[in-house]
C-alpha positions as CSV (number, residue, x, y, z in Angstrom):
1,X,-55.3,-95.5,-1.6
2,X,-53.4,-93.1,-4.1
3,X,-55.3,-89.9,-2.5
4,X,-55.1,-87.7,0.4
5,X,-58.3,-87.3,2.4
6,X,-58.6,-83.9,3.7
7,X,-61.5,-82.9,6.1
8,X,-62.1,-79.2,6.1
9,X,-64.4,-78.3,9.1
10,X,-64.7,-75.9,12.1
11,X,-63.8,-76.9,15.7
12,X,-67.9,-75.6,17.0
13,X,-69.6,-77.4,14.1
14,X,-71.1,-80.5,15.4
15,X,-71.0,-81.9,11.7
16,X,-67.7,-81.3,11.3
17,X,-66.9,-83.0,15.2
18,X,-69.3,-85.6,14.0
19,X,-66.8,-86.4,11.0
20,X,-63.3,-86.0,12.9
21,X,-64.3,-87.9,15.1
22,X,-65.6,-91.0,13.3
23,X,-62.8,-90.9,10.8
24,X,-60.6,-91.5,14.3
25,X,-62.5,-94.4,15.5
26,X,-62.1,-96.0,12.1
27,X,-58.7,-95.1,11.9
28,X,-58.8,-93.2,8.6
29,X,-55.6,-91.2,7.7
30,X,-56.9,-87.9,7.2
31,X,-55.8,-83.9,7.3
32,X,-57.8,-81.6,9.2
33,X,-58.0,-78.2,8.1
34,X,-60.1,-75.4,9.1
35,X,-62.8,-73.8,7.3
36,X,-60.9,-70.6,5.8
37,X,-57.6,-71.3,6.3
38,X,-55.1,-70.9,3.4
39,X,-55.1,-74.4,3.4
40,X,-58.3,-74.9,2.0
41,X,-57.3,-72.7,-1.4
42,X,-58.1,-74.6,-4.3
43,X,-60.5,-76.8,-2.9
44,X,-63.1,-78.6,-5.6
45,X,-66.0,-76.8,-6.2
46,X,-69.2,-77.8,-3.8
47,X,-72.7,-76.9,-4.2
48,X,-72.8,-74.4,-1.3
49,X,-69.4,-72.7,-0.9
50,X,-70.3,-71.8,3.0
51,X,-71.5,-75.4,4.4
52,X,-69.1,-77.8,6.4
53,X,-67.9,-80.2,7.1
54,X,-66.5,-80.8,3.2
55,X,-64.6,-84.4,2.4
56,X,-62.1,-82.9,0.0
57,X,-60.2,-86.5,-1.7
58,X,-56.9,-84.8,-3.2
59,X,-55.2,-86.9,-5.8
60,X,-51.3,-86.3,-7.0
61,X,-53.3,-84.7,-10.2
62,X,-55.4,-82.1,-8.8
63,X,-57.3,-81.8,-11.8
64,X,-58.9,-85.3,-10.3
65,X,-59.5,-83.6,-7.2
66,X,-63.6,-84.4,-5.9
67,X,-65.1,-83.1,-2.7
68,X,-68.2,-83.8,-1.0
69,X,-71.0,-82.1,1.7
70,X,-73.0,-83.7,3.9
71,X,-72.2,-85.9,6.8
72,X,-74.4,-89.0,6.5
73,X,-73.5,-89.0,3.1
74,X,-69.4,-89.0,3.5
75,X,-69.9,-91.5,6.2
76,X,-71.4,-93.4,4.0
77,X,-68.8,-93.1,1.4
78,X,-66.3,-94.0,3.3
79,X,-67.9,-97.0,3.8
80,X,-67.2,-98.1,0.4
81,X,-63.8,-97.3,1.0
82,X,-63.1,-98.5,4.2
83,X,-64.0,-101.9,5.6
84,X,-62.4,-101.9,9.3
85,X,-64.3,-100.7,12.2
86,X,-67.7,-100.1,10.5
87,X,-70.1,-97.9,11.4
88,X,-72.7,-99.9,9.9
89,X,-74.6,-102.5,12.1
90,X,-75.2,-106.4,10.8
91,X,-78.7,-107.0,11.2
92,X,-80.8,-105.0,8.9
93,X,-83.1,-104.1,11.3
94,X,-80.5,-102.6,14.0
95,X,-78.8,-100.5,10.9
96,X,-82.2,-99.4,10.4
97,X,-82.7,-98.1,13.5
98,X,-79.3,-96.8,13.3
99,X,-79.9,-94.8,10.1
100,X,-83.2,-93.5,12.3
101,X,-81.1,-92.2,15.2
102,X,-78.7,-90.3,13.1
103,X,-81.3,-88.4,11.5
104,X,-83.0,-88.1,14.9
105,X,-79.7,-86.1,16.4
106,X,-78.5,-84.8,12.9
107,X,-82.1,-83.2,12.6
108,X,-83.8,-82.7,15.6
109,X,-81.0,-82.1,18.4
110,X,-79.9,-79.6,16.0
111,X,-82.3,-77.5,17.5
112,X,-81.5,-77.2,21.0
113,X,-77.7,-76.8,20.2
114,X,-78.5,-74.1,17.7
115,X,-81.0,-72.7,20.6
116,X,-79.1,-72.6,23.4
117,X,-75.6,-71.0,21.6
118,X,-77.7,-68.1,20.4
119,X,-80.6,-67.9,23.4
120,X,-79.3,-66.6,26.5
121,X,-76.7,-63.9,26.5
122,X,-74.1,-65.8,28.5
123,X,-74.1,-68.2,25.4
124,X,-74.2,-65.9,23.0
125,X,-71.4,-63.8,24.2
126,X,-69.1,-66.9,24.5
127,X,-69.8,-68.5,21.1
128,X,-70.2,-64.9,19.6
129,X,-66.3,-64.2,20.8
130,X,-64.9,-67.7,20.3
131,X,-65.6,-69.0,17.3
132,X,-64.1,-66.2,14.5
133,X,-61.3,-66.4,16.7
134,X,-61.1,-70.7,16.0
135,X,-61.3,-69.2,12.5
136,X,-58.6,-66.7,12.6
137,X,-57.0,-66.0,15.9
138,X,-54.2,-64.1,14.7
139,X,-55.6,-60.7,14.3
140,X,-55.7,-57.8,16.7
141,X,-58.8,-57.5,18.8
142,X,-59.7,-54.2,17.3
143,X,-59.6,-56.2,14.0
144,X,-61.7,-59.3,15.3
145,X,-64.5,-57.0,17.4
146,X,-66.1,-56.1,14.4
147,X,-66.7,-59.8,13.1
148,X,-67.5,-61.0,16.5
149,X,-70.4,-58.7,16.4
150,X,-71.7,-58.9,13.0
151,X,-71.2,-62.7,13.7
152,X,-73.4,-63.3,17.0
153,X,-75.7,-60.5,15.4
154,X,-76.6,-62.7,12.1
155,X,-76.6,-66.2,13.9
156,X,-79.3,-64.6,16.5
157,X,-81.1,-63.7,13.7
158,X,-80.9,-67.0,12.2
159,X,-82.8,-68.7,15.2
160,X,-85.8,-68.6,13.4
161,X,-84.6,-71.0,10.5
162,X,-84.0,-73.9,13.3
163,X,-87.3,-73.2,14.9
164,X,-86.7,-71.6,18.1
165,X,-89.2,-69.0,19.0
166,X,-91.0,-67.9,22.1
167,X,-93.6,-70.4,21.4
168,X,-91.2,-73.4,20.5
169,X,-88.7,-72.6,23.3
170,X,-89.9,-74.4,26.1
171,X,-90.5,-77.7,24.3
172,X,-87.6,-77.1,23.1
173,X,-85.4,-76.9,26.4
174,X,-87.9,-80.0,27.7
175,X,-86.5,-82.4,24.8
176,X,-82.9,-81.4,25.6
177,X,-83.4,-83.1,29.1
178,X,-85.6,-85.6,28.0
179,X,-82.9,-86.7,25.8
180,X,-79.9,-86.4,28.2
181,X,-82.1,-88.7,30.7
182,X,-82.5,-91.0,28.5
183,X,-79.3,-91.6,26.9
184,X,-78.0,-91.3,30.4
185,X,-79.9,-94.7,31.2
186,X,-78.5,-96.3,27.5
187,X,-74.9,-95.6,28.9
188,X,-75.6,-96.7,32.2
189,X,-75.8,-100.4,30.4
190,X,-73.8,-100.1,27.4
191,X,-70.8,-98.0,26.1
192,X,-72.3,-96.7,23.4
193,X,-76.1,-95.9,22.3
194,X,-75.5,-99.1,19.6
195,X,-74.2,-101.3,21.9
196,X,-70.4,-102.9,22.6
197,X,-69.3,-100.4,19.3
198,X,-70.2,-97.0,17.9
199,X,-72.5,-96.7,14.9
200,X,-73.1,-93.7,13.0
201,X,-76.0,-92.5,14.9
202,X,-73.3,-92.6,18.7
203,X,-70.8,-89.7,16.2
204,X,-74.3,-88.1,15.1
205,X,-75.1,-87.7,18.7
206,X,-72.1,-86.7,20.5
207,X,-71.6,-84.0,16.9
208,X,-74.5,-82.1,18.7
209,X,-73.7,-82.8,22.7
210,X,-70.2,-81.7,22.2
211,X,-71.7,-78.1,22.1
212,X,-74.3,-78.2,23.6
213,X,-72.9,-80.6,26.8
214,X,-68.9,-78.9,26.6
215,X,-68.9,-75.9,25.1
216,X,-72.0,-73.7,25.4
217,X,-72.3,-72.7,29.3
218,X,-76.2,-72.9,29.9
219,X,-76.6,-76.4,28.1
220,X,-73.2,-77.7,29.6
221,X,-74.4,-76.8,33.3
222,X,-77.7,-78.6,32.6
223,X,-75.6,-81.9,31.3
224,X,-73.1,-81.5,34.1
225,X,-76.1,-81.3,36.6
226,X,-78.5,-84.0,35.2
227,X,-76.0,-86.1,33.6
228,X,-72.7,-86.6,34.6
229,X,-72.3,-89.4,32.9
230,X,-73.5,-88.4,29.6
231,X,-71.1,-85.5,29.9
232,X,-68.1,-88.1,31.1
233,X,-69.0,-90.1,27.6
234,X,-68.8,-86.9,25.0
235,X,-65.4,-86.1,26.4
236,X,-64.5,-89.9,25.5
237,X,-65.9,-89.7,22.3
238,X,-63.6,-87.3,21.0
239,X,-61.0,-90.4,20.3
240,X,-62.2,-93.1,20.6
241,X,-59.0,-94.9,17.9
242,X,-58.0,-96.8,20.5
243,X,-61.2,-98.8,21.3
244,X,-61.2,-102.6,21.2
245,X,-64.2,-103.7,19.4
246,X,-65.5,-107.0,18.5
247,X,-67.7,-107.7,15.3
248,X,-70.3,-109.2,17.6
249,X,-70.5,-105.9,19.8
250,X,-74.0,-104.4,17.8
251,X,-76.9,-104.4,19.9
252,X,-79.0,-107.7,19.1
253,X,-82.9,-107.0,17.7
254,X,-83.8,-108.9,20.5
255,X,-82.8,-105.9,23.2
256,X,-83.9,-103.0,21.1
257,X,-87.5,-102.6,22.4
258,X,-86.1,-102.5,25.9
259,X,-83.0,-100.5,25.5
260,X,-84.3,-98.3,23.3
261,X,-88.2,-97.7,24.4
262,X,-87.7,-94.0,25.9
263,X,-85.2,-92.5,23.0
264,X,-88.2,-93.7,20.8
265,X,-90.6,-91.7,22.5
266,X,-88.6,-88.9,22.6
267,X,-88.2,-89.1,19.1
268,X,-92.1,-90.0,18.3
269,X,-93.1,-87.4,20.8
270,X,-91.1,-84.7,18.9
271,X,-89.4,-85.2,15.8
272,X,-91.8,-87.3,13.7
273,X,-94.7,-84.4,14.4
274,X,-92.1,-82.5,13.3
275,X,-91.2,-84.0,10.3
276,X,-94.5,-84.6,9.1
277,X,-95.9,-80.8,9.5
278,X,-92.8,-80.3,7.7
279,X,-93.5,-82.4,4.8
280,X,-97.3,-80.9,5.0
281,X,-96.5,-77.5,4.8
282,X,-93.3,-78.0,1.7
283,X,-96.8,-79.7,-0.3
284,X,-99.2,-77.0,0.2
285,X,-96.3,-74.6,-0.7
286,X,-97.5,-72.4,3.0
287,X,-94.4,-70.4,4.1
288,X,-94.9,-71.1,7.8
289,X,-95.0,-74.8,9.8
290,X,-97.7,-74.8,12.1
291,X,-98.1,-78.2,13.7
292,X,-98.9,-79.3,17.2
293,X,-95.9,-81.4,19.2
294,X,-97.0,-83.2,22.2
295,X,-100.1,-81.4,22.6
296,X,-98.0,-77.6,22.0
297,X,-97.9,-75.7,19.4
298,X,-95.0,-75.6,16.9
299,X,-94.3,-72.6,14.4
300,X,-91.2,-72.6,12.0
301,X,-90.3,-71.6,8.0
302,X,-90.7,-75.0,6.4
303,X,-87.2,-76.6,5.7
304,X,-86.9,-78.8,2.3
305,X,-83.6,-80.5,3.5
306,X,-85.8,-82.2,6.2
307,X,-88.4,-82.7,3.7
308,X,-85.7,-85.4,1.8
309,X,-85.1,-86.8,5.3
310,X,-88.4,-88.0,5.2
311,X,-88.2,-89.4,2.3
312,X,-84.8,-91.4,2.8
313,X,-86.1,-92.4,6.0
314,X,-89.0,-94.2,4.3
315,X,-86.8,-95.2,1.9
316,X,-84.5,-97.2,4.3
317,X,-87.5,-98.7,5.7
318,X,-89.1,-100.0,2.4
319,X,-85.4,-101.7,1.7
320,X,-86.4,-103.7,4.3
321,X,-87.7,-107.0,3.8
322,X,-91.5,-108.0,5.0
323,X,-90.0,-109.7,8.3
324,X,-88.1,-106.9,9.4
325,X,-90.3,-104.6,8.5
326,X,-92.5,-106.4,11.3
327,X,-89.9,-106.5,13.7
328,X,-89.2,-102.8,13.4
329,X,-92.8,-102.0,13.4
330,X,-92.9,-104.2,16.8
331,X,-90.2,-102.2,18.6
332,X,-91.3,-99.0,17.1
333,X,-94.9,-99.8,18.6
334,X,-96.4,-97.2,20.9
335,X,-93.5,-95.1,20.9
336,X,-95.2,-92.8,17.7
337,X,-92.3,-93.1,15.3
338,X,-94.2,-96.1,13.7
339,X,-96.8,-93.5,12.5
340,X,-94.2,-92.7,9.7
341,X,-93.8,-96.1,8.3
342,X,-97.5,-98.1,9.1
């Protein structure tokens, strides 16, 4: 390729971890630089200056230079680019599913990991000290005390946007086990939640559980406590270049109602109430979400990215033909994510 892929990022954003990491697996030549960092001067203009991870594709004439936000849509990209070591499943219906779990963790787990760092003040201290450090450590501590409290101060404040309240926190804190358990028992059969190989959705996952599971002490005691062996899997999905893969190593449609039955529920149970309160609330133009989750209620300011989730999600379902649609439907059924798509 005649340009120079340069990932600018953050080592605590799970986007940014998400997109490291996968670039690794695939074995993509890449430069990491941190968000800030006098590297980053003269980087392409983006829509929204502040928002990592950016894919920054530096030619020898900078006045070629393009850059790009969001992390589905730069792994999709480099699809296009890249051929080895796919993240992108066969069978239609498994990269379906795949396209559904990414969401799921990019979207919904979002929400405990954003919880937890700014929740409890054991979290909240740690994340509040570390991370403008991991963005510029050399400075004097009478210089960085300043930022670390204005930072921890505005992220607190910012719980809101996420939906994590007194009335959404123990649901909340409920999913966040429920979803340990269950991809506890996934990785009990299989190395990774797509089978033999990583898809997108295994990066989109452990780009939320390496903060919540490693980094931020009340959510990492609860992984190391209730599963170990999740834990053991996000410290080995860091780099994961070296892994042999075959191309027959994606989970076959025939195994996905049973391997996959309890993530589904989670992700009826929760997210797809979720979503569609959401979308009912961005249509009425109301400036609060009130929806009921599992039987509780759920209050939150509407958020129009995940309105377009919904969307694309429907949209990778309608490209679908008529017998996978079925077949999708079928392993979907009972679990309450088909409501989205019947």
């Amino acid at each position: 390729m005649s340009q120079t892929i340069k990932l600018i990022g953050a080592p605590q954003s799970p986007y940014s971890r998400k997109m490291r990491a996968a670039m690794r697996y695939r074995r993509i030549p890449y430069q990491w630089l941190r968000q800030g960092s006098e590297a980053t001067q003269g980087q392409p203009p983006v829509k929204l200056a502040s928002m990592i991870p950016v894919l920054w594709f530096a030619h020898e004439d900078a006045s070629k230079d393009t850059a790009m936000l969001d992390s589905t849509f730069q792994l999709q990209h480099l699809e296009t680019l890249f051929s080895e070591r796919s993240l992108v499943p066969d069978d239609a219906v498994v990269h379906f599913f795949n396209q559904l779990f990414e969401d799921f963790a990019d979207e919904w787990m979002t929400k405990p990991m954003f919880h937890y760092r700014w929740h409890e003040q054991q979290d909240i201290d740690k994340a509040g000290t570390i991370l403008p450090l991991e963005a510029r450590w050399c400075q004097s501590d009478d210089d960085v005390a300043p930022m670390q409290k204005m930072f921890a101060e505005r992220q607190v404040g910012r719980l809101g946007v996420v939906g994590s309240n007194d009335v959404t926190k123990p649901l909340i804190e409920e999913s966040y086990s429920n979803i340990l358990a269950e991809l506890n028992g996934i990785l009990s059969q299989q190395p990774f939640v797509m089978g033999q190989r990583p898809g997108a959705a295994d990066f989109a996952i452990y780009g939320q559980l390496i903060c919540l599971a490693l980094f931020d002490p009340t959510p990492a005691s609860i992984a190391l406590r209730e599963a170990p062996r999740v834990y053991a899997w996000v410290e080995a999905m860091e780099d994961t270049s070296g892994e042999l893969i075959s191309d027959d190593g994606w989970l076959k449609r025939e195994q996905l109602a049973e391997m996959w039955s309890p993530l589904l529920q989670e992700i009826g149970r929760t997210y797809v109430p979720f979503l569609l309160g959401n979308a009912a609330a961005l249509q009425a133009g109301d400036e609060q979400v009130d929806c009921m989750i599992d039987g509780r209620r759920w209050v939150q300011k509407p958020f129009p990215y995940q309105g377009k989730c919904l969307v694309w999600l429907k949209e990778a379902f309608d490209a679908l033909n008529e017998t996978d649609q079925a077949f999708a439907l079928q392993v979907m059924q009972g679990s309450g994510c088909e409501v989205l798509f019947s």
